[in-house]
C-alpha positions in Angstrom: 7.1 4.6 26.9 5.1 7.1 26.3 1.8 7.8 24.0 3.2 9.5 22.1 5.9 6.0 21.7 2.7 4.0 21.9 1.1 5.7 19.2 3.7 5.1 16.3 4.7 2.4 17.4 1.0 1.2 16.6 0.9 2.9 13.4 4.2 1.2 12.0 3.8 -2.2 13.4 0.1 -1.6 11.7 1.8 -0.7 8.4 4.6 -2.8 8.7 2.2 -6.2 9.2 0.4 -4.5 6.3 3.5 -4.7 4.3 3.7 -8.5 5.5 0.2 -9.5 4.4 0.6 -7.7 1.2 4.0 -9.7 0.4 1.8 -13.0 1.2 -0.5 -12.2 -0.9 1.5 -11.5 -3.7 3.2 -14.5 -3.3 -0.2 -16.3 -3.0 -1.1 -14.3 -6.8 2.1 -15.7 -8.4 1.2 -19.1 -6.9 -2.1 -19.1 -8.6 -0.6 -17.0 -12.4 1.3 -20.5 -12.3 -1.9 -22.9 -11.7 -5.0 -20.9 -12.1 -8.1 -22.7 -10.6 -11.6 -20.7 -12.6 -11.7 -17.4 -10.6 -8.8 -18.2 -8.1 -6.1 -15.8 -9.7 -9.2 -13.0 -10.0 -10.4 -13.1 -6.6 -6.9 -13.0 -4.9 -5.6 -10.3 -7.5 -8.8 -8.5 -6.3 -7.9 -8.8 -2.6 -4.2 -7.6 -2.8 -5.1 -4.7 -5.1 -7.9 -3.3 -2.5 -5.7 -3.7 0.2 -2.4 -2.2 -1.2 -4.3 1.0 -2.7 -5.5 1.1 0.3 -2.6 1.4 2.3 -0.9 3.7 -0.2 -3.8 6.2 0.3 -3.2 5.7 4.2 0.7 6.4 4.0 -0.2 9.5 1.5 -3.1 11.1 3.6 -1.2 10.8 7.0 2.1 10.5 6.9 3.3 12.1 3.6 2.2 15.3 4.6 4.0 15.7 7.7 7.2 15.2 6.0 6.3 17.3 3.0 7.6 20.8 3.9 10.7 19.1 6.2 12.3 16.7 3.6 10.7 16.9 0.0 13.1 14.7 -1.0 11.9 12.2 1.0 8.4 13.2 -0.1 8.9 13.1 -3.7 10.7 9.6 -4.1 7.3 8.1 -2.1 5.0 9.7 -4.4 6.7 8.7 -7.8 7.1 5.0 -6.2 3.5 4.6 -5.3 3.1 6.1 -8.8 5.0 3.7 -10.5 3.6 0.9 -8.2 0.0 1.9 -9.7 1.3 1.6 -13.1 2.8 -1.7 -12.4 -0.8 -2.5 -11.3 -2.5 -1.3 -13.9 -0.6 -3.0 -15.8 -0.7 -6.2 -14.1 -4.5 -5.9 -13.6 -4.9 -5.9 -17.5 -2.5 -8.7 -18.2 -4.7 -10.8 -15.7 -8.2 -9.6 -17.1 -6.9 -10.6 -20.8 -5.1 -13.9 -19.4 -1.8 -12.7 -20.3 0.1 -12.3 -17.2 3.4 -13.7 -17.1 5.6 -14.4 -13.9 8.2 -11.9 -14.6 5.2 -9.1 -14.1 4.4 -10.5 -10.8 8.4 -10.7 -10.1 8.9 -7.0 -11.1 6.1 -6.0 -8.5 7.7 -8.1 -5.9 11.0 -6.5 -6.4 9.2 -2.5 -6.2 7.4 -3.6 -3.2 10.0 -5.8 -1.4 12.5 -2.5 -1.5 9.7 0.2 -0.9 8.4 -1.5 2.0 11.9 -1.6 3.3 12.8 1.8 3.0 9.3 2.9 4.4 9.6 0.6 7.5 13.0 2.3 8.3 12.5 5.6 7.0 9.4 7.2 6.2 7.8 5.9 9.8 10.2 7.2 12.1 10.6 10.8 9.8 6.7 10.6 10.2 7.3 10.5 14.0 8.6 12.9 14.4 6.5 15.6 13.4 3.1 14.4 14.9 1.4 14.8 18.2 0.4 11.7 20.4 -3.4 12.8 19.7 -2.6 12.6 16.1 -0.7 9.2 15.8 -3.4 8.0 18.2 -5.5 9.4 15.4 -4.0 7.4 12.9 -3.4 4.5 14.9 -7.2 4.0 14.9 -8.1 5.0 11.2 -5.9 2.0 10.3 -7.2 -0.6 13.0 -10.8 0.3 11.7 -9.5 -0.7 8.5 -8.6 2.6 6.6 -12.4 3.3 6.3 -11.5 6.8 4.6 -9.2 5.2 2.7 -10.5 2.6 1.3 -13.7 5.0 0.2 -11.5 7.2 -1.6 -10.2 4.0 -3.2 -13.3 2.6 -4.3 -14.5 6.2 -5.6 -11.4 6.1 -8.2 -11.4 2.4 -8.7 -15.8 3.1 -9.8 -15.1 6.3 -11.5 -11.4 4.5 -13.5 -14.1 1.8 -14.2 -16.7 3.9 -15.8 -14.4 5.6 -18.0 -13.1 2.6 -19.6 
């Protein structure tokens, strides 16, 4: 094996588990829309949305480019599915503000994200691979261990700025 090997195979097992821990907690968020202890179903919807903005702005910062120019195809069907997956969030993040939200909108969410995580685990990562250096998936390997530092900062600045707007 070499780095190069090493490197993506870091960065999709690191997305990949991502995509795990995501699922459980959305299955953990449907668990509590059923039951709802005071602050439970906020606190977890919280959690999951951080995290899967999060690793959207990852996938879209360092691996969307590098397919980009080579398969826009590709390129444009992950854009308007993280696109629609905000939406869904949006709109799921309002339903559970105004204590609204229904299983079927955690269901629909599931479904998007069950089938996008599928098709990026065995398409987008290895058309990603491709095209980068060992340097740069080492790169990336690292910006996700840390936690998606840049990331998540970018997320925060949009989630602060979405928040003052409203």
């Amino acid at each position: 094996m070499t780095c190069h090997d090493e490197g993506m195979n870091s960065v999709a097992a690191q997305l990949t588990k991502d995509h795990q821990e995501l699922h459980a907690l959305l299955l953990c968020l449907a668990e509590d829309a059923k039951a709802p202890l005071p602050g439970t179903l906020q606190a977890t919807w919280t959690t999951f949305e951080k995290r899967l903005l999060r690793h959207m702005e990852t996938e879209e910062h360092c691996l969307l480019p590098l397919i980009e120019l080579s398969d826009p195809a590709e390129f444009k069907r992950v854009r308007t599915e993280h696109a629609r997956i905000r939406g869904l969030l949006t709109e799921l993040g309002v339903a559970i503000e105004l204590h609204t939200v229904r299983e079927a909108n955690i269901s629909e969410l599931i479904d998007l994200l069950e089938a996008h995580a599928k098709h990026e685990n065995t398409t987008l990562y290895h058309m990603a691979e491709s095209k980068l250096s060992a340097e740069a998936y080492a790169g990336i390997a690292r910006l996700i261990k840390q936690g998606v530092g840049a990331a998540a900062a970018a997320v925060s600045g949009k989630t602060a700025a979405a928040k003052r707007h409203s």
